[in-house]
C-alpha positions in Angstrom: 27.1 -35.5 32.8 28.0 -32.6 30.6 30.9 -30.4 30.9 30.0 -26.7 31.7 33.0 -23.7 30.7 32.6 -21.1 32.2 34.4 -17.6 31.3 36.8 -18.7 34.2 37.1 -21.8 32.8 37.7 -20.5 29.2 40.8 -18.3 31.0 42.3 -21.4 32.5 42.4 -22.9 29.5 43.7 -20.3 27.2 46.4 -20.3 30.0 47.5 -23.4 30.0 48.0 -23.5 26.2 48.6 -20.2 25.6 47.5 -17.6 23.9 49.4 -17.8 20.1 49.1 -21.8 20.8 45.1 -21.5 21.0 45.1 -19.0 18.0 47.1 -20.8 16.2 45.1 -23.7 17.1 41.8 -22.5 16.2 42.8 -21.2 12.8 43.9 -24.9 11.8 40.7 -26.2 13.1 38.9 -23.7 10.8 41.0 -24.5 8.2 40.4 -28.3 8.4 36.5 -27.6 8.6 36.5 -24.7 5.7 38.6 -27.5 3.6 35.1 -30.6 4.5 32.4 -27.8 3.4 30.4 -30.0 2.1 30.1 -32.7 4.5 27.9 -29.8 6.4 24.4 -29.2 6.8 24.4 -25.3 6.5 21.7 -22.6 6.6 21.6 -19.1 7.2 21.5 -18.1 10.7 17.8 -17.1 11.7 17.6 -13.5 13.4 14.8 -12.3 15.2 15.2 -8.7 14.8 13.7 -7.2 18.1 13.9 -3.2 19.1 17.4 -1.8 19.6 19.0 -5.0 18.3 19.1 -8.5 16.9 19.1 -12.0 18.9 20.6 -14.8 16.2 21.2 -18.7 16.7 23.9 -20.2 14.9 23.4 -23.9 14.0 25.5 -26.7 11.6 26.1 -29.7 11.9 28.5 -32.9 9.8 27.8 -36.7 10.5 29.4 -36.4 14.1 28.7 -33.4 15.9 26.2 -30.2 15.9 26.7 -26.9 17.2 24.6 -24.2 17.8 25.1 -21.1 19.1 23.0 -18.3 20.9 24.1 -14.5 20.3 22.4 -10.9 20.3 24.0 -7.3 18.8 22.6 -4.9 20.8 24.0 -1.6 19.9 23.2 0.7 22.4 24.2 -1.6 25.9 27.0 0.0 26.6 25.1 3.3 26.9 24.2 0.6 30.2 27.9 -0.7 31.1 26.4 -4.1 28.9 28.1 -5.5 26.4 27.1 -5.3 23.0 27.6 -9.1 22.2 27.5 -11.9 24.5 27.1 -15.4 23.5 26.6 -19.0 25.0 26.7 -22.1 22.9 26.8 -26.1 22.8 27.9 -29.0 21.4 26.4 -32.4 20.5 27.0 -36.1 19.2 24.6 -36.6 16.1 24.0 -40.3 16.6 21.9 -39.7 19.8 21.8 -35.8 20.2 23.0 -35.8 23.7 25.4 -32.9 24.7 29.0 -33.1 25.5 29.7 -29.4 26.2 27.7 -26.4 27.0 30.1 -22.9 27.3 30.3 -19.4 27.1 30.8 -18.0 23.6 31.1 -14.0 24.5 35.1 -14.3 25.0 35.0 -17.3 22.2 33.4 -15.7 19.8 36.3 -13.1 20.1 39.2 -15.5 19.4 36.8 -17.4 16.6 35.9 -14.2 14.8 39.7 -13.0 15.6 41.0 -16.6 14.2 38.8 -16.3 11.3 40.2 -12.8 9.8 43.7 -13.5 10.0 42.9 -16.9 7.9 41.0 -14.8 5.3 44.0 -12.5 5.6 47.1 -15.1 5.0 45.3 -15.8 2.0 44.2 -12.1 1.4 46.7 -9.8 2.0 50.2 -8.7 0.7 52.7 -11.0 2.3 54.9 -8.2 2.9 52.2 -6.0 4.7 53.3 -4.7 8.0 50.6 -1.6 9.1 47.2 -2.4 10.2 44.5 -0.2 10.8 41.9 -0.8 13.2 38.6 0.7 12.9 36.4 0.4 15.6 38.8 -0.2 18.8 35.4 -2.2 20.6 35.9 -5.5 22.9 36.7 -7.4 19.0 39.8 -4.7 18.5 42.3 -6.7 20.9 41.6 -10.2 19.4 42.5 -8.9 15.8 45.3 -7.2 16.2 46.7 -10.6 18.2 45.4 -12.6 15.8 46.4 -10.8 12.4 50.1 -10.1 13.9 50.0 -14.6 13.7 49.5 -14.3 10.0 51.7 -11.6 9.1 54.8 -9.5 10.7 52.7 -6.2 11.9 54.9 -3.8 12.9 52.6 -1.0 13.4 48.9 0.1 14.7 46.8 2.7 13.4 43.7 3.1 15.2 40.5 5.2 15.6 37.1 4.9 17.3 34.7 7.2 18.2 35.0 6.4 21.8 38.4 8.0 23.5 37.8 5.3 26.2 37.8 2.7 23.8 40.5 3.9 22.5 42.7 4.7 25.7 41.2 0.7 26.9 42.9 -0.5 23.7 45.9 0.9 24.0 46.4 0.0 27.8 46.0 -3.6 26.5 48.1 -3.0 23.7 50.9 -1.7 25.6 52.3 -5.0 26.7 53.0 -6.2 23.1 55.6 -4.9 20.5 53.6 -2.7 18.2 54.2 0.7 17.6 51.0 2.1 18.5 49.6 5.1 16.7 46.0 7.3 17.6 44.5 8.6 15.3 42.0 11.2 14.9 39.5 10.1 12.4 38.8 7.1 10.5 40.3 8.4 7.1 43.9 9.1 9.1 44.0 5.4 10.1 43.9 4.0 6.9 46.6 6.0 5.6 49.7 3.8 4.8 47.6 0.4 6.2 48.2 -2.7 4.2 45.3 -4.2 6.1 42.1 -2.4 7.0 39.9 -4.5 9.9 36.4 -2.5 10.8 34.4 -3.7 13.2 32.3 -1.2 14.0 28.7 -1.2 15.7 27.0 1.0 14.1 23.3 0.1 12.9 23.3 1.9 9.9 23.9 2.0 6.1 27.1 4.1 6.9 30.1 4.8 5.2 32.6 4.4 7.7 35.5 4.1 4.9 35.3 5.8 1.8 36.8 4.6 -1.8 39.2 7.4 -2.2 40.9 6.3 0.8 41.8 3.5 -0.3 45.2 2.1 -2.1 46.1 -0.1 -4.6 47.5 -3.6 -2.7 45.6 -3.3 0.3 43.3 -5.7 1.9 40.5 -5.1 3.5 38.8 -7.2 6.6 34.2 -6.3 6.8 33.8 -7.2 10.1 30.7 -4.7 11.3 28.4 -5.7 8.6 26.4 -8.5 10.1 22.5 -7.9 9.7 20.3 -6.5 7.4 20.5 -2.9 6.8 24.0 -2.0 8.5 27.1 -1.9 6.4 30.5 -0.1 6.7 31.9 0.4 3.0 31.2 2.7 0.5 30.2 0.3 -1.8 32.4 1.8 -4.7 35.0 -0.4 -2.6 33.9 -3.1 -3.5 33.1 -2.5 -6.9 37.0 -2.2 -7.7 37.6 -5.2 -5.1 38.2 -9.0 -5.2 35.5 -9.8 -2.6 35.8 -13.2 -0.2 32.7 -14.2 1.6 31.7 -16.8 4.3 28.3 -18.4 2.9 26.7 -16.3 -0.1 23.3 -16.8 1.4 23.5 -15.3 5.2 26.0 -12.6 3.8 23.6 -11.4 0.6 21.4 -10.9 3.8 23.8 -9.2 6.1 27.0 -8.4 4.7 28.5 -5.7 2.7 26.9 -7.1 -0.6 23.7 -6.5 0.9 24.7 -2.9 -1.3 23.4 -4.9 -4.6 21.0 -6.9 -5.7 21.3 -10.6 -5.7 22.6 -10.8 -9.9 25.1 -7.9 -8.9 26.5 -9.0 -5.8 27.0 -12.8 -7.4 29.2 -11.3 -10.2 30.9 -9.1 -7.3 31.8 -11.8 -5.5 35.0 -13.9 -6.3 34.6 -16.8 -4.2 32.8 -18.2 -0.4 36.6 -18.6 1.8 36.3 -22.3 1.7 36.9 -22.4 -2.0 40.4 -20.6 -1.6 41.5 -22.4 1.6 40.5 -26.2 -0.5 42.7 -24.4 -3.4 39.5 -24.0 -6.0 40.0 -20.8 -6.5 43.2 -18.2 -6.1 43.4 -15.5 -3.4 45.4 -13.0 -4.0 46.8 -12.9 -7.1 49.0 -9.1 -7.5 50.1 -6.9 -5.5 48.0 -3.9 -7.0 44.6 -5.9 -5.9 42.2 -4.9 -3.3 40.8 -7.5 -1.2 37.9 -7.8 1.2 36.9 -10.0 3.1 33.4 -9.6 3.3 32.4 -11.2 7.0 29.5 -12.1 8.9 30.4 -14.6 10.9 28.8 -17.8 10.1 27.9 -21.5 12.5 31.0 -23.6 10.9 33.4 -20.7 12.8 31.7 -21.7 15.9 31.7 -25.3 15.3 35.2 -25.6 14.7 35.5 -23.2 18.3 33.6 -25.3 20.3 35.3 -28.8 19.0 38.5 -27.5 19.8 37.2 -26.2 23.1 35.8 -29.7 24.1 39.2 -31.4 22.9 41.7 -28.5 25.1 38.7 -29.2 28.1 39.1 -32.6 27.9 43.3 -32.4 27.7 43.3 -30.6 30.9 40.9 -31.7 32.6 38.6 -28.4 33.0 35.4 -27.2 33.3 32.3 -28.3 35.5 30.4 -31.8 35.2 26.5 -30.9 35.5 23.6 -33.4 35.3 22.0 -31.9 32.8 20.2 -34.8 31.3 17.9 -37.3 33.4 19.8 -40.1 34.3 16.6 -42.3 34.3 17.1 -46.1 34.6 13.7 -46.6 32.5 14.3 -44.2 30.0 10.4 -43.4 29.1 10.2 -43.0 33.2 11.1 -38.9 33.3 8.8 -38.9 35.9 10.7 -40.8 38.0 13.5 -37.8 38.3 10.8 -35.4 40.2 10.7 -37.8 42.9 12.9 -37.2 46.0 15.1 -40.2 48.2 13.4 -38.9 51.1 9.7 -37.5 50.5 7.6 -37.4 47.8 4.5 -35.6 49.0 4.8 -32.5 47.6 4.2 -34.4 44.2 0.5 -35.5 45.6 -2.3 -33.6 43.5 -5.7 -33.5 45.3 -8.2 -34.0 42.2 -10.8 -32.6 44.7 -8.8 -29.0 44.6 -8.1 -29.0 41.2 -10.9 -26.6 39.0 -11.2 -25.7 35.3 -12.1 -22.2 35.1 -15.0 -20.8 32.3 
């Protein structure tokens, strides 16, 4: 039997432990799996790049467990009332490759994407930052704010989107927690006075949603939107002037913010991949006049370290839904044998006489 977690399921949980205790949570768990990078098989995620979007799986895998997750980017769904991103995903054992969990990853990948900016961003940003802009104020807006407001003591939100229902949506949301909340009309009066810039826009484009004039000595910078080839979100004079963090060098030359350069370029551009400044290789921040980005694409290890903390939380309280998912055969090279019914087995017949190979 495998557990099932269903978006219901996902809610119960989050529940039960709470909110800040599943962040805070998660952002260990990616911490203790940034630290083992190279006990992991790792590639870059392969992308089928279909019209109006892009449908990705996310596998990796250490000497215990593999994880894999399914997720598209479609753009233009909610022109549809669809979301832009959903996502489903599964975890294995290694030693015999039989699942122990299959779940939704929509609302996951929201906490995991969430969990993994505010870890870039305790080692990023200026410890005494306090104003966070939000650029793109999409389904991703809410976890971030949450999530960065773990790492450091954010007193204030600017925020801009080019949807005024996205906006009003975030601020309903927002309401219940102690920010002071400020709207803004543009992208460039957002970032004015942030310590932290998070865009996550969804855009397909090679745009420029912030400029390098905009930006301020000290501040840090989280790249959320730029996650396939051809769309980015910074003028790349950013990051030219910038100490520049990535996941894995190889998916985000492909699809991140680098993309900008060619491969000799972005390599010198680069400082370091996050694990090397979480397992204390390399420094983060190191003054308070530096820029920083944070140059993400999400990559498999976030989801890994998501889904085994799911599995152990599921397990803790007892939630989710068993389903026979695998034959439970008692000659296992008899699969056959699961077709066949207690009670009648005729419909499994085959009349040779009836059977024809057409020319």
């Amino acid at each position: 039997m495998i557990n099932v977690i269903s978006v219901e399921n996902l809610a119960e949980i989050v529940h039960k432990h709470t909110l800040k205790q599943f962040f805070l949570d998660l952002i260990a768990a990616l911490k203790e799996d940034f630290v083992r990078w190279d006990q992991f098989d790792k590639i870059p995620r392969p992308a089928f790049h279909v019209p109006d979007g892009v449908i990705e799986l996310m596998p990796t895998a250490d000497k215990e467990l593999f994880a894999y997750k399914y997720v598209n980017g479609h753009p233009k769904n909610p022109l549809q009332n669809k979301q832009t991103i959903i996502a489903t995903g599964q975890l294995s054992k290694v030693s015999d490759g039989h699942p122990l969990l299959i779940s939704e990853m929509t609302v996951l990948t929201g906490l995991r994407t969430a969990a993994t900016s505010a870890l870039a961003t305790d080692y990023l940003a200026r410890k005494d930052a306090k104003t966070l802009a939000l650029i793109g104020t999409g389904a991703q807006s809410d976890f971030q704010a949450l999530a960065t407001a773990l790492v450091r003591d954010i007193k204030t939100i600017r925020y801009h989107d080019i949807d005024p229902k996205a906006m009003h949506r975030f601020e309903k949301n927002m309401k219940a927690y102690d920010f002071e909340l400020i709207a803004c009309d543009s992208n460039e009066e957002a970032v004015k006075g942030a310590d932290i810039i998070t865009v996550c826009t969804a855009c397909k484009a090679h745009a420029e949603v912030i400029k390098d004039d905009w930006i301020k000595p000290g501040v840090h910078i989280n790249g959320l939107g730029g996650d396939c080839p051809g769309k980015t979100e910074l003028q790349k004079e950013i990051l030219m002037r910038s100490t520049v963090v990535v996941e894995f060098f190889e998916q985000s030359f492909i699809e991140g913010e680098i993309q900008h350069f060619t491969e000799q370029q972005a390599k010198q551009i680069v400082e370091a991949e996050l694990w090397e400044i979480i397992a204390g290789k390399k420094k983060g921040r190191l003054s308070e006049d530096e820029i920083t980005v944070f140059d993400s694409v999400g990559f498999a290890l976030e989801d890994f370290s998501a889904l085994r903390l799911l599995y152990k939380l599921a397990t803790k309280y007892g939630i989710g839904t068993p389903l026979n998912m695998i034959p439970q055969l008692n000659d296992p090279k008899d699969l056959f044998s699961s077709l066949k019914s207690t009670t009648d087995n005729s419909a499994l017949s085959i009349n040779s006489n009836k059977l024809q190979v057409q020319a």
